[in-house]
C-alpha angles and dihedrals in degrees: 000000000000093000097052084057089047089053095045091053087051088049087048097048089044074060105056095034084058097057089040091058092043077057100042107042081057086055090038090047095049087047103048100054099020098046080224118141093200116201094181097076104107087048084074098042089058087041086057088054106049089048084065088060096051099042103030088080100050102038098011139248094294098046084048082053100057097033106042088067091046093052097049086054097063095044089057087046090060090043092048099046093047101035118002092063098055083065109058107087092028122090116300098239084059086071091031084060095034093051098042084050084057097059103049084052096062097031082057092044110055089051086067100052109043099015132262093260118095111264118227124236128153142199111293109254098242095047081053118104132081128249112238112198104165101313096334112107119176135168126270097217101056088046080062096051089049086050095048098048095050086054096054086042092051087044087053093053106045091048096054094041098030105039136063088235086057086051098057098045090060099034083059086046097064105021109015094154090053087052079050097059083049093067095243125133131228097206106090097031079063103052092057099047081060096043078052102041090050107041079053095063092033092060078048075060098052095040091058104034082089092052120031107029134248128256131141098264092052088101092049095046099059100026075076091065091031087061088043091057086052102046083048096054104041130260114281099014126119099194091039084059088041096056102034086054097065088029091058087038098049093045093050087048095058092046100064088046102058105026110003096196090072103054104110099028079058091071094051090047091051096054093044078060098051100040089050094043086045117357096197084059126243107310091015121140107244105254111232101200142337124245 
């Protein structure tokens, strides 16, 4: 019996891992080419899931939860193409103090609009049900988050290895001034990694809005551990993130299993580890010298 609850806390911190990596390969993207370190992200990730709210009960919850992530999107794309790209060739505490602005301002925001107190909003009722395989039972819901993220993970991956505007992003990522000398722009290319990065961690908005509550420092509150699976995997690289992300999820899983009150200190002493054992994280290029 110990072992099924063993088995159900992997499977629940699979789960959160997973929302933490939709959240941090749009940071490790934004990054990588943009040279942004965007603390707004989170912002966008509670923004996702207040728009769930709003919308779940005029189109439903599966028009919310396909709308919710397109219209984030857009909404990165404005921010992107008025303020983001002013920053990318400033100092990079310019963009540090613009995006963490940002983020007050929606955090603040969104207080105003829909209250500081948390909104309810449950499971759909025909998402609702558990899965019963022997004596492991598990939700069905949360199956369906697990299958989701790897799909948008999947997606991810197949459009940045297996497309020429995959090609050019990484290409930008590692040479840009080389794309540039062959007379193509970054600009659009990076538009569209924000539209991407953000409507990721917006549809990690929708997906736990049912679970886990909404309130306005929700984004604050997991762009901490998005910036911790990226630390742990290494800048710039998509497996590192990948597998930072169920490695941070199954630890602190596990934590909560076996002594609750380290759960989260679990995740911090699990990226001192891995920074004294390689400093550059798990996937990360050796840096050759600061500057």
């Amino acid at each position: 019996m110990q072992l099924i609850f063993i088995l159900e806390q992997v499977l629940n911190g699979l789960l959160v891992g997973s929302l933490y990596l939709l959240i941090a390969l749009g940071l490790s993207l934004i990054f990588s080419l943009g040279g942004i370190v965007n603390l707004a992200h989170g912002a966008f990730y509670a923004i996702g899931a207040y728009l769930t709210v709003a919308l779940a009960d005029h189109i439903g919850f599966g028009g919310a939860f396909l709308a919710a992530p397109a219209l984030v999107a857009l909404l990165g794309l404005v921010i992107e193409r008025f303020l983001l790209r002013r920053f990318y060739r400033a100092d990079p505490i310019l963009s540090l103090l613009l995006t963490f602005g940002l983020a007050m301002v929606a955090e603040q925001t969104l207080r105003m609009v829909f209250g500081a107190a948390p909104v309810p909003f449950s499971i759909p009722q025909e998402l609702r049900g558990q899965v019963l395989i022997g004596d492991f039972i598990y939700s069905r819901y949360r199956l369906l988050i697990l299958a989701v993220s790897a799909a948008a993970v999947l997606g991810l991956w197949l459009l940045l290895s297996r497309t020429a505007f995959g090609r050019v992003v990484r290409a930008g990522v590692q040479n840009p001034d080389m794309v540039a000398a062959l007379g193509i722009s970054l600009k659009p290319y990076m538009s569209a990694v924000v539209a991407i990065a953000v409507g990721l961690a917006a549809l990690a908005g929708v997906m736990t809005a049912p679970i886990s509550g909404v309130h306005p420092a929700m984004g604050a509150e997991i762009l901490t551990f998005a910036f911790v699976v990226v630390v742990i995997g290494g800048l710039g690289s998509f497996w590192g993130v990948i597998a930072a992300a169920f490695i941070v999820g199954v630890v602190r899983g596990l934590a909560a299993y076996f002594y609750p009150p380290a759960t989260e200190a679990s995740v911090y002493l699990l990226m001192v580890l891995v920074l004294l054992l390689r400093p550059r994280g798990l996937f990360g290029e050796r840096i050759q010298k600061f500057e």
